[in-house]
N, C-alpha and C positions, 0 to 999 in steps of 0.2 A: 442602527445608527448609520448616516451617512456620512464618507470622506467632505468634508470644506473647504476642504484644500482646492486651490483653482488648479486646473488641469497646467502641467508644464508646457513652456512652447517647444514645436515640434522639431526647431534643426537649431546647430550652435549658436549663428547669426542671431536668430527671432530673442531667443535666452539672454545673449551679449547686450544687446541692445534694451528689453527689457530690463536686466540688472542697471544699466546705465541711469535708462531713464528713471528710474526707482531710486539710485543713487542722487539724482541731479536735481528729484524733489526732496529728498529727505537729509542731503547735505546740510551741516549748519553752518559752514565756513563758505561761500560762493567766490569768484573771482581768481585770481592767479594765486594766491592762499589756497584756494580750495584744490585746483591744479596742482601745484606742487605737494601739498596731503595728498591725492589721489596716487600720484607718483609712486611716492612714501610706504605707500600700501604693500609695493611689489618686495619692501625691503624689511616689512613686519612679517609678510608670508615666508619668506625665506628662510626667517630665523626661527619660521615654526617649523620647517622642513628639517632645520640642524638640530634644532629639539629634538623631534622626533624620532631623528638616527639618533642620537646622543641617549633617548632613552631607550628605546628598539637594541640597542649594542649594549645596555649598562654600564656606559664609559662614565657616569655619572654615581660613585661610590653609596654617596648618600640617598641616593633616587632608587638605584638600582635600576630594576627591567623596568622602566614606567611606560612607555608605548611600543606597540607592535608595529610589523612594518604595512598594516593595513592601515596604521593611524598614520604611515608616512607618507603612503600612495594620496593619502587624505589631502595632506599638509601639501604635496604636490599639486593635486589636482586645485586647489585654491591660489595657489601659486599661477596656474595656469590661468585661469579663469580671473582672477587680478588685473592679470598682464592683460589678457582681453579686453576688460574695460576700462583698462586704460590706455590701449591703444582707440576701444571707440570713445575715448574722452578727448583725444587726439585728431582723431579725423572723424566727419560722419561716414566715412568709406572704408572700415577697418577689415572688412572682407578682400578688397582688391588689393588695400594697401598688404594687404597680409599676405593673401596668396602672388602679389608681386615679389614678395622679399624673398617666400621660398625658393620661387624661380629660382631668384638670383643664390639662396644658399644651395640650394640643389645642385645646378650649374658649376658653382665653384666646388663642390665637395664631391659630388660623385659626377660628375662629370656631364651631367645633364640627362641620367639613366635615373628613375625613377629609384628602383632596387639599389642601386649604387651597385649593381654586379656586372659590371664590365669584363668584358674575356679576357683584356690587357691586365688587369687590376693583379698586383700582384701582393701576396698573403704579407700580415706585416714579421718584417723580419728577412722574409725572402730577398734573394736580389734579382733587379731586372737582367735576361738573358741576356750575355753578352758583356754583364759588366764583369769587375775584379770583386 
C-alpha cells in the first residue's frame, strides 16, 4: 500500500503560504468578516494552549490529568502556525514582514546580539558594578 498523502513543502514559508491559499479557497465567509474570523483563530488556539496546561497540571477536579504536555507543545505549535497565516493573510510578504519585526524585537531585547549573551549583561537580580 502506498502513502497518498502529497509530500509536505519543503521550508516554513512554502507551508504558510500553502495553508493560506488552502484557507482562502475553502473559507466560507470572504471579505472583512472573513479577515476578522481569521484573526479570531489566534484567540481559539490560545485557549486550546490554557486547556491544555489546565489539563497536563489537573487543575481541572472533574477532568483530572486530561492532557500531556506533548498535547501542549501541540496546542502551541497551532498557535504558531495561526499566527503565521495570519500574518500572510495580512501581507503577501509575511517573511520580511516577520523577520523585520525580529530585528526590531531582538534589538530591543537583547541588544542586538543574537544569543542575547552580552558580556555586560548582568544575571537577574545581580547589580550593575558600581551601583548601591
Amino acid at each position: 500500500m502506498t502513502d497518498q498523502r502529497p509530500a509536505a513543502p519543503a521550508d516554513l514559508w512554502t507551508t504558510v503560504d500553502a495553508l493560506w491559499a488552502w484557507l482562502e479557497r475553502e473559507q466560507p465567509v470572504g471579505g472583512r468578516e472573513g479577515l476578522l474570523l481569521r484573526m479570531l483563530k489566534l484567540s481559539e488556539e490560545v485557549g486550546e494552549v490554557a486547556e491544555a496546561v489546565i489539563g497536563a497540571t489537573g487543575q481541572n477536579p472533574r477532568k483530572g490529568l486530561s492532557h500531556t504536555w506533548d498535547d501542549v507543545q501541540a496546542e502551541v505549535c497551532d498557535v504558531v502556525l495561526s499566527a503565521l497565516v495570519a500574518l500572510r493573510t495580512l501581507t503577501p510578504e509575511p517573511r520580511a514582514v516577520f523577520e523585520k519585526h525580529l530585528e526590531r524585537v531582538a534589538e530591543r531585547s537583547l541588544g542586538g546580539t543574537a544569543s542575547g549573551n552580552r558580556a555586560e549583561r548582568v544575571p537577574h537580580g545581580a547589580r550593575e558594578p558600581g551601583s548601591r
